[in-house]
C-alpha angles and dihedrals in degrees: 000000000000111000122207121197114205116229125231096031139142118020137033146193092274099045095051100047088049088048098049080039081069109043090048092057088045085046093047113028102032127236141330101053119171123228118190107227120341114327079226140356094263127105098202086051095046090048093047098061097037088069086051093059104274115141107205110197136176101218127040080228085076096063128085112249114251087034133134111255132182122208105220124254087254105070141265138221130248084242088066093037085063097044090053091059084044090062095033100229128163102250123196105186114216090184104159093235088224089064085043090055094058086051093049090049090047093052095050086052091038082057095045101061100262127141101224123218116205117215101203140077118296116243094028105132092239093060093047091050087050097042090053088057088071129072098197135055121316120194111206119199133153104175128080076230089062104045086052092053094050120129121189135175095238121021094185093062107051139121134184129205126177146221114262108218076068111085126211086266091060091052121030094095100047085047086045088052096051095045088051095055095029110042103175090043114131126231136161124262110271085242093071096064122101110300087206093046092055103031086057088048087045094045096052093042085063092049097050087046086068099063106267119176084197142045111180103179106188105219135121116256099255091054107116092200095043093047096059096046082064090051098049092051088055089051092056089054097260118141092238133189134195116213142171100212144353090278096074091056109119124199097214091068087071096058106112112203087344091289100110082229103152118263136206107254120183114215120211143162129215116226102272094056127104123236078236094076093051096055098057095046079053086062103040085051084047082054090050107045110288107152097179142035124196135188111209112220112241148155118318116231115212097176124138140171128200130227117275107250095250084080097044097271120160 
């Protein structure tokens, strides 16, 4: 068995700021700390810091009043902003800025008279963040059907932003879609989607380009990322398997025509996942035959975020 590792792979920017976010507060206010919703969508991550002290809860109701408590690198509302100084609560936002910059963008078009139009799935915690920022109506799609069956009140003011665990890839024909049947509408430049979102797809097209049998992406279920680098390697034709950790790793996915003869995999996180788990699937491929391991080359990522200034950033 020949083993590929992606790169780039596992975690941005944004993860690791929310989760120093949380260790500093940890660090600087003392157990227990409150975070709304998963820090991240990754149940290693989110089990990790539970047995530090974190308490992770799905309702600022939950959450003693006076308490730290962290928004999730996903997003809020401004319904849930206002609950949290309701409740006075001492509030440490772990917001990922590129999510705050799609909020920033919805809100301008959203000023400027524009009906916005949402590309992402519905109920993911970052729609719904971004979808609470505005005060008037948000339409949420995420299909090429849907943007064909949509009916608005005025076609010639509308905008459109987009969820950014979705690459270019992910959205290009729904925007295409839009743009066909709405001409005038309004969007932000490609360039402004997720780099990390882009450059892990990127970087698993190219391995499944090179002939891979196996494609194992290490992210939990609810990870929207994770969950369309699964999906990439199955539309180039990769059996392709999303897990949360080593254990879930099966023999038989390596047999290649029935004959047990060794196959190429290609490894990958999303960007929720921890090197850790790598790591450890590394080592459970090593158990099973893998031979070589290789590291792609691939493109460098530079990109950092501070600190907010709850926690003495600059």
């Amino acid at each position: 068995m020949d083993v590929r590792l992606a790169n780039p792979r596992g975690f941005c920017a944004g993860v690791d700021r929310a989760i120093e976010v949380v260790e500093k507060a940890l660090e600087v206010h003392g157990k227990p700390v409150y975070v709304l919703h998963e820090i991240v969508h990754n149940r290693y991550v989110v089990e990790d810091l539970s047995s530090r002290g974190v308490v992770f809860v799905d309702a600022l109701e939950e959450v003693p009043r006076g308490s730290v408590t962290i928004f999730s690198a996903h997003g809020v509302s401004d319904e849930v902003v206002k609950t949290a100084e309701s409740r006075g609560l001492r509030v440490i936002d772990a917001t990922c800025p590129l999510v705050t910059k799609v909020h920033v963008q919805a809100m301008t078009y959203h000023e400027k008279g524009r009906h916005v139009i949402l590309i992402g799935h519905p109920g993911h915690p970052e729609v719904e963040g971004t979808r609470g920022r505005i005060e008037g109506p948000v339409t949420v799609l995420s299909t090429v059907e849907e943007a064909a069956a949509l009916e608005v009140e005025d076609p010639e003011s509308l905008a459109y932003v987009t969820q950014t665990t979705l690459s270019i890839d992910d959205t290009r024909e729904v925007i295409d879609a839009l743009v066909k049947r709405f001409p005038r509408i309004q969007g932000p430049e490609l360039k402004d989607i997720c780099y990390a979102t882009q450059n892990r797809q990127n970087a698993v097209r190219r391995l499944a380009e090179d002939g891979l049998d196996v494609l194992i992406v290490i992210g939990s279920k609810n990870s929207s990322n994770s969950n369309r680098l699964a999906e990439l390697g199955k539309r180039k034709g990769v059996k392709s398997f999303l897990i949360d950790d080593a254990s879930e790793i099966r023999a038989e996915w390596f047999e290649k025509d029935g004959s047990g003869s060794g196959a190429r995999v290609g490894v990958t996180a999303g960007a929720s996942a921890p090197e850790s788990l790598v790591k450890k699937v590394i080592e459970r491929l090593r158990q099973l035959g893998a031979m070589r391991v290789e590291e792609m080359p691939g493109e460098l990522e530079t990109v950092e975020f501070k600190l907010p200034p709850e926690l003495g950033a600059a």
